[in-house]
C-alpha positions as CSV (number, residue, x, y, z in Angstrom):
1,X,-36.7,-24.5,-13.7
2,X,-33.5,-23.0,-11.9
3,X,-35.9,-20.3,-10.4
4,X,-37.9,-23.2,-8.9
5,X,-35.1,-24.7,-7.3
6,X,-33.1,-21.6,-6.1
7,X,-36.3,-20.7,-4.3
8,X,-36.9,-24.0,-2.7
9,X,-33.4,-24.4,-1.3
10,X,-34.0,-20.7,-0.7
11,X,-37.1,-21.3,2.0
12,X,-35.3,-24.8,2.9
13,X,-32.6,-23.0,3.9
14,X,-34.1,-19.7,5.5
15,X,-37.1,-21.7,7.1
16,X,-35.4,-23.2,9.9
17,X,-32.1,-21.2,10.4
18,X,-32.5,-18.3,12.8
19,X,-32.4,-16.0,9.6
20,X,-35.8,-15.2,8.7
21,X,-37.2,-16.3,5.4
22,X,-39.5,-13.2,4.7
23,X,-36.7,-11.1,5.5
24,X,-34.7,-12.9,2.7
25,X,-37.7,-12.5,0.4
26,X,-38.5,-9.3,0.3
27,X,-34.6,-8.3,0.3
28,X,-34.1,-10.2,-2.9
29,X,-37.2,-9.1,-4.5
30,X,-35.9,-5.2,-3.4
31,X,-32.2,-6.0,-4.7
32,X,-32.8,-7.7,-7.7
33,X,-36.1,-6.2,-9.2
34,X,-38.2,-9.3,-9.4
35,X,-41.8,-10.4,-8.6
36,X,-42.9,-11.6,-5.5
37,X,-43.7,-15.9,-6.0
38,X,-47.1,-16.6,-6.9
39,X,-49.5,-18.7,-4.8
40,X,-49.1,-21.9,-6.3
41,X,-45.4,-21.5,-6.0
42,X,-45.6,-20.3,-2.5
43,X,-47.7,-23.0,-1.3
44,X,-45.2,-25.6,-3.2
45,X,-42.3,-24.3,-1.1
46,X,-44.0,-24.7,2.0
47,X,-45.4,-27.5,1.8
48,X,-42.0,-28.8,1.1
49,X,-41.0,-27.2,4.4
50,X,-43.9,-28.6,6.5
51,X,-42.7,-32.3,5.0
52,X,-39.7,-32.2,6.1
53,X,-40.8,-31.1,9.5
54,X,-43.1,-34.2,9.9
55,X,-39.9,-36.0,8.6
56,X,-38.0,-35.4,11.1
57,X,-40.0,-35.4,14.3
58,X,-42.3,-38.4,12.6
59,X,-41.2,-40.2,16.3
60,X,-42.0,-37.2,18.1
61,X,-45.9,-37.0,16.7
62,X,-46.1,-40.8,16.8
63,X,-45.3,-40.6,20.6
64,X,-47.9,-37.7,20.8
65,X,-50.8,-38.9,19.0
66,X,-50.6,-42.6,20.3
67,X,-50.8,-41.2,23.8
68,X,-52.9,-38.4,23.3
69,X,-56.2,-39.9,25.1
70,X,-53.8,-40.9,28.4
71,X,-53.3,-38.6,31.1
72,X,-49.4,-37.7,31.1
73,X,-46.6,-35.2,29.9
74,X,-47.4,-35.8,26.1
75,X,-51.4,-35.1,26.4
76,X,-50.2,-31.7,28.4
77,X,-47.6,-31.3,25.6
78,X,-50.2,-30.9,22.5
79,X,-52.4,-28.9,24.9
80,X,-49.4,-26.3,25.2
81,X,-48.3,-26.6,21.1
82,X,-52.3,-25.5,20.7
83,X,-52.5,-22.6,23.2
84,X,-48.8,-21.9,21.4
85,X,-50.8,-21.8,18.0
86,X,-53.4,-19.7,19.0
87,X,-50.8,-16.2,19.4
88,X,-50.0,-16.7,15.3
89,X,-53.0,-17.6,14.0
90,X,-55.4,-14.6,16.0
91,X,-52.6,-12.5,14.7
92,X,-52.5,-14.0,11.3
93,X,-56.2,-13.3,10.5
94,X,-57.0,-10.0,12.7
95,X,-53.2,-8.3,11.6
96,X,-53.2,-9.4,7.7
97,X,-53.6,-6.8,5.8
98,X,-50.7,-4.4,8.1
99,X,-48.4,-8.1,7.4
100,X,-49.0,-8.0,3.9
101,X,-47.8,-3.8,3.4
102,X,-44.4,-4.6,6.0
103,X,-43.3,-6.7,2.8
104,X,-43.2,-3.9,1.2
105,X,-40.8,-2.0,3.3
106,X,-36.9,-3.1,3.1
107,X,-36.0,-0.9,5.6
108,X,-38.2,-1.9,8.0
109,X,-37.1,-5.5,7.0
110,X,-33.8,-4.1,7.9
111,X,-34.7,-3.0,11.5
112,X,-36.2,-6.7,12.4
113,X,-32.8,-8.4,11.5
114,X,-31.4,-5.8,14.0
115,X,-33.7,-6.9,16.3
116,X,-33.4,-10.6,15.2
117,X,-30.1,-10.2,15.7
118,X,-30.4,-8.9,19.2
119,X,-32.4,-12.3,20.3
120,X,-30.1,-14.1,19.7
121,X,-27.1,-12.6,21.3
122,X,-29.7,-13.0,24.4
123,X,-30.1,-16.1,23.7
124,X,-26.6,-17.3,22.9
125,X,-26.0,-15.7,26.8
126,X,-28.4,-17.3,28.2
127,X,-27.9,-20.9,26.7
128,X,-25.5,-21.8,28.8
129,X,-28.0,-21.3,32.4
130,X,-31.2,-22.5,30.6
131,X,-31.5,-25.9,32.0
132,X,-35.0,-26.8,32.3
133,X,-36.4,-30.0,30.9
134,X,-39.9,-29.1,30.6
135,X,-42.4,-26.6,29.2
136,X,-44.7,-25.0,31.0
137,X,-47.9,-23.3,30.3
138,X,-46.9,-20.1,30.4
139,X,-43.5,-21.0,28.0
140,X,-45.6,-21.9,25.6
141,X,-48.2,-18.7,25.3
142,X,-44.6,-16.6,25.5
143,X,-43.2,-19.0,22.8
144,X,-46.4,-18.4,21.2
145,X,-46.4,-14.9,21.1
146,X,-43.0,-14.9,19.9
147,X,-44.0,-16.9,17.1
148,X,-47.1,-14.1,16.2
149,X,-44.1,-11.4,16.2
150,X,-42.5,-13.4,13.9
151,X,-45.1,-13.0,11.0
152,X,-43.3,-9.5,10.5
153,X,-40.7,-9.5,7.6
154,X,-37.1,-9.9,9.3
155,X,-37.9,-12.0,12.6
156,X,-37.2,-15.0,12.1
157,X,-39.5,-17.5,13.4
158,X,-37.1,-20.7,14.4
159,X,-34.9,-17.9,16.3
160,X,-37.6,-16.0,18.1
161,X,-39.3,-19.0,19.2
162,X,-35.9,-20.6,20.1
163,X,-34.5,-17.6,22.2
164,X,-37.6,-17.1,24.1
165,X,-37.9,-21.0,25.2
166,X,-33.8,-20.4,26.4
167,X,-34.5,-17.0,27.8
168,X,-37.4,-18.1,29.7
169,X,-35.2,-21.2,31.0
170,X,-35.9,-24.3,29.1
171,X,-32.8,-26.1,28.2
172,X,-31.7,-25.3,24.3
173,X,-32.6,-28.7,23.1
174,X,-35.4,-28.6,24.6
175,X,-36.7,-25.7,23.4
176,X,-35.3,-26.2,20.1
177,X,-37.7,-29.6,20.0
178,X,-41.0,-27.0,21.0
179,X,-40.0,-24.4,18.5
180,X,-40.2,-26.9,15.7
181,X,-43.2,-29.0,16.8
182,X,-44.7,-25.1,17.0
183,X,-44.3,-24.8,13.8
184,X,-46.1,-27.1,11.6
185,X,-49.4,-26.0,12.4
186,X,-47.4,-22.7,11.4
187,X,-46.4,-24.0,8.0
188,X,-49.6,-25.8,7.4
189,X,-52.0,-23.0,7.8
190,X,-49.4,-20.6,5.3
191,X,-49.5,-23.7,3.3
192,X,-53.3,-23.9,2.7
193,X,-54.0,-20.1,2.7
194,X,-51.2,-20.4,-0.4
195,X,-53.3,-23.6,-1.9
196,X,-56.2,-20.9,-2.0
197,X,-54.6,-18.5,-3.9
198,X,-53.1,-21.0,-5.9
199,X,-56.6,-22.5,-6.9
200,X,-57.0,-19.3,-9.2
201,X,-53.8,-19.3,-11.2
202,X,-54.2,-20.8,-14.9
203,X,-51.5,-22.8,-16.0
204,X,-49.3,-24.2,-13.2
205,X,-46.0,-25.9,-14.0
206,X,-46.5,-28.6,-12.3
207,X,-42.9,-29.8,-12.9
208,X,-41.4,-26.7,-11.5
209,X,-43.4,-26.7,-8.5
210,X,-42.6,-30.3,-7.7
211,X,-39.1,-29.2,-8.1
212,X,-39.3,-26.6,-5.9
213,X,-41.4,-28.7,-3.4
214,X,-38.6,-31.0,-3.9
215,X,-35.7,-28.6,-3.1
216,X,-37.5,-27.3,0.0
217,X,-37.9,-30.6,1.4
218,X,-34.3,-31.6,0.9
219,X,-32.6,-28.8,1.9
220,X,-35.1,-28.2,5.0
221,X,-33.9,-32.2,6.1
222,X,-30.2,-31.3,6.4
223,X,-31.1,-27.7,7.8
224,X,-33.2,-28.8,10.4
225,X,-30.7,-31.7,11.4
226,X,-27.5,-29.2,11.0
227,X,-29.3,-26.8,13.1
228,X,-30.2,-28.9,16.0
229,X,-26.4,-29.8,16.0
230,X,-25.9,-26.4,16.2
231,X,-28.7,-25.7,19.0
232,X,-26.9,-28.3,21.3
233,X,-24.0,-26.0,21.5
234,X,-25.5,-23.2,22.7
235,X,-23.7,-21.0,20.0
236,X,-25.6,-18.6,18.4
237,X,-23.7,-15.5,17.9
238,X,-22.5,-16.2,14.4
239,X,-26.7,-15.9,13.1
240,X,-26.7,-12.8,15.4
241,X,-23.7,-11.6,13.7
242,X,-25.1,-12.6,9.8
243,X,-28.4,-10.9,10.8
244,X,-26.8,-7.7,12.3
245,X,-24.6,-7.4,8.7
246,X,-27.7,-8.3,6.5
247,X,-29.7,-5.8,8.8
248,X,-27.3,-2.8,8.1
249,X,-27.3,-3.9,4.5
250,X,-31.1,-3.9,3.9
251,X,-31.2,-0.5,6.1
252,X,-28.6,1.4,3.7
253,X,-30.7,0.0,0.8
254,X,-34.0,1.4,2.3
């Protein structure tokens, strides 16, 4: 049962802090000598994830959908989160297999914290010109694409999504608010492919994965709060700095 909720605070945590997740993942798994999470477990974590997200911006995608059929900022909002979408999940289904061996590989974990790490020093410079209001088309394919990259063990998808919004001029709230609306159709489609897998494996604790589900959802809640806190700063340096150390660390253990 503690190995349910370790793991959901885990992805809680790692989800939506400019950290990467995967990265964390596959470190532990290297460092400590344990199994990858199966499906069932995997999909319980995320789905915990994605909950919290519609938790927290359940205004935001009230707004959206209530207004989608007018003509006006929000219909022109989902139409950029979709093209945004359309980077990961292309990606996703053409790039799976190569995505699946890079978990494999702490050192090359190792190299996308370094590079992680390097976004957001960018970012954290640029945060305090980046005053735009307002997304564009082409922020959201470049946000988009950032998000694909992401799917890589070691970039982290809230900070590569967030420093390309800042670095392409949209204000750090603001692009803090895209990068997280980005990702729930994100979460939802690791979510289902998870379910799939999860569909085969005989005798699910159901307990421990509504623990885990549990944890994720709480600890994703205050993370995704404490971070947007954070965002409105414009200080990110110390995640720069944490990714840079666990970079070096997971480099000297590859």
């Amino acid at each position: 049962m503690i190995r349910y909720a370790l793991l959901g605070l885990l992805q809680g945590l790692t989800e939506f802090l400019p950290v990467s997740s995967s990265g964390h993942l596959v470190l532990a798994q290297a460092a400590l000598g344990v199994d990858a999470p199966g499906a069932a477990l995997e999909a319980a974590v995320h789905l915990g994830t994605l909950f919290a997200l519609l938790l927290h911006f359940r205004r935001d995608l009230t707004q959206l959908v209530v207004r989608a059929g007018q003509r006006g900022e929000e219909r022109r909002y989902i139409g950029y989160l979709a093209l945004g979408t359309l980077p990961v999940a292309v990606v996703g289904l053409l790039a799976r297999e190569p995505i699946e061996r890079a978990f494999a590989s702490p050192a090359l974990v190792g190299g996308m914290l370094l590079v992680t790490a390097l976004a957001l020093l960018l970012g954290d410079r640029c945060a305090g010109r980046a005053a735009r209001e307002r997304v564009r088309l082409s922020d959201a394919l470049a946000v988009g694409i950032a998000q694909a990259v992401a799917l890589l063990p070691g970039v982290s998808r809230s900070g590569s999504t967030l420093t390309m919004g800042i670095g392409l001029g949209l204000r750090p709230t603001v692009a803090a608010r895209f990068s997280f609306l980005l990702a729930i159709p994100a979460v939802a489609g690791a979510s289902l492919f998870a379910l799939r897998g999860a569909m085969a494996e005989p005798d699910l604790d159901w307990i421990g994965l509504a623990v885990a589900m549990g944890c994720a959802l709480g600890s994703g809640l205050v993370t995704i709060r404490a971070f947007l806190r954070i965002v409105r700063s414009g200080v990110l340096w110390p995640f720069a700095l944490y990714c840079a150390v666990l970079g070096g660390v997971a480099l000297a253990m590859g």
